[in-house]
Steps between C-alpha positions, in 0.01 A plus 500: 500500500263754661460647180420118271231448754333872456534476143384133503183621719456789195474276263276227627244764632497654135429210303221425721341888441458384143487293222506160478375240352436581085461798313134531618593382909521706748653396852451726811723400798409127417150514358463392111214595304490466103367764253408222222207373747191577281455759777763746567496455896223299691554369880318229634454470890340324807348746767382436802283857652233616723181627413304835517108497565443883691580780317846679605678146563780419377673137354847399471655155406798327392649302207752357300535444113488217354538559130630822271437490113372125561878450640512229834876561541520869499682540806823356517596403842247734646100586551301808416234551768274819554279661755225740456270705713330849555220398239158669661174392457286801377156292504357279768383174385337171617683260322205388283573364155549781220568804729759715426738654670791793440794579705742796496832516586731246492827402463686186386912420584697225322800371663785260370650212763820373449420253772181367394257431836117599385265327760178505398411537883752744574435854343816666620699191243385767201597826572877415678686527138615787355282761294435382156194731399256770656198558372171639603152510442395753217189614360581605121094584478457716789220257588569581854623059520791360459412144534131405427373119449192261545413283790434149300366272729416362860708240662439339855873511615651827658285843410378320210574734229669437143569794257745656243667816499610762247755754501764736364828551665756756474900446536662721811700787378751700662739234521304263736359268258732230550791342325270405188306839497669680220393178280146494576449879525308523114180641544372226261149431662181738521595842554881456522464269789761162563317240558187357486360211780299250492395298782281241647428344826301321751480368845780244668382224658708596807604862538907606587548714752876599466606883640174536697307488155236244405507421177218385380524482123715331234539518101637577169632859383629565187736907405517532168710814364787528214875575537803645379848574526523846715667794337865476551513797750222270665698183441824639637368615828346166538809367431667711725258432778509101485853496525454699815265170621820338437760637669260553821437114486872467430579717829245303694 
């Protein structure tokens, strides 16, 4: 009996590591996105961050997906949530209209919740699941940047400040970029970066505070990248290390 169960717990935790849907669907440890979208991969988000006006400080934030190649019902019986942080400003600003700004740094994790509880006034609800993707903040130009954008107007709520953002991001290597990493890891965008991000964002009306952080700005953020199915060396180990998740749930 011992034995049905283990094997039972192998097999569920490898059809999750891979394929899924169609012959062009991939499906990572619950999370479906389709190749036939008339872009390869593209992942649509709400964020909710703080700001940066003095050089040398840093923003972080918080989000969860809402769409992946256009798909609402990507996630089946779960949520894909992200945090971000360790983005530094490099130029002080006043928050005037059409000032730009750059940031170094940066990094951006992706997690997968098989118990779906994102609270858009609790930070902590999107970065409890487990690993999905790594990435961080890359400058493919050596500009010195690896996020630059444009302040775009003056509001009267919060700090007052709307923008968008630019940037390139990179997949972790060394076997820490997540259960999806060996999919994403293509080297498809400007100088063999991941990723490329898009973002945009003003003030909220009423700030969260959640974790000792004040939040004080909310938006729209778009990754857009390509995948593929990993090598099989790549694809076993992957394999391999999801049915691992498995059996330790199993255990639990």
């Amino acid at each position: 009996m011992k034995m049905t169960k283990i094997a039972s717990s192998m097999l569920v935790a490898g059809s999750l590591s891979l394929v899924a849907s169609g012959a062009h669907a991939y499906t990572v440890a619950g999370v479906t996105w389709d190749q036939n979208a008339i872009i390869d991969f593209i992942g649509q988000s709400l964020l909710f961050e703080t700001v940066a006006l003095t050089a040398g400080d840093t923003i972080q934030g918080y989000g969860a997906f809402t769409a992946l190649n256009g798909a609402l019902n990507f996630c089946a019986g779960c949520e894909l949530t992200y945090v971000f942080g360790g983005y530094t400003l490099n130029n002080s600003i006043t928050g005037a209209p059409g000032e730009t700004f750059e940031l170094s740094g940066g990094f951006i994790n992706v997690y997968v919740d098989n118990a779906p509880n994102f609270n858009s006034f609790n930070a902590a609800t999107a970065g409890d699941g487990t690993l999905w993707l790594a990435l961080v903040g890359a400058d493919p130009l050596a500009t010195g940047f690896t996020l630059s954008g444009t302040t775009t107007a003056v509001s009267t709520l919060g700090l007052g400040i709307a923008g968008q953002g630019t940037g390139y991001l990179d997949v972790v290597g060394g076997g820490l970029g997540g259960l999806a990493a060996a999919f994403f890891d293509t080297n498809s965008q400007i100088g063999g970066t991941d990723f490329l991000y898009t973002s945009s964002f003003s003030p909220l009306a009423n700030p969260i505070v959640s974790g000792g952080v004040t939040y004080t700005h909310g938006g729209t953020a778009e990754v857009t990248g390509s995948s593929a199915v990993p090598e099989p060396a790549t694809l076993a180990l992957l394999g391999l290390g999801l049915v691992g998740l498995g059996m330790s749930r199993r255990n639990k």
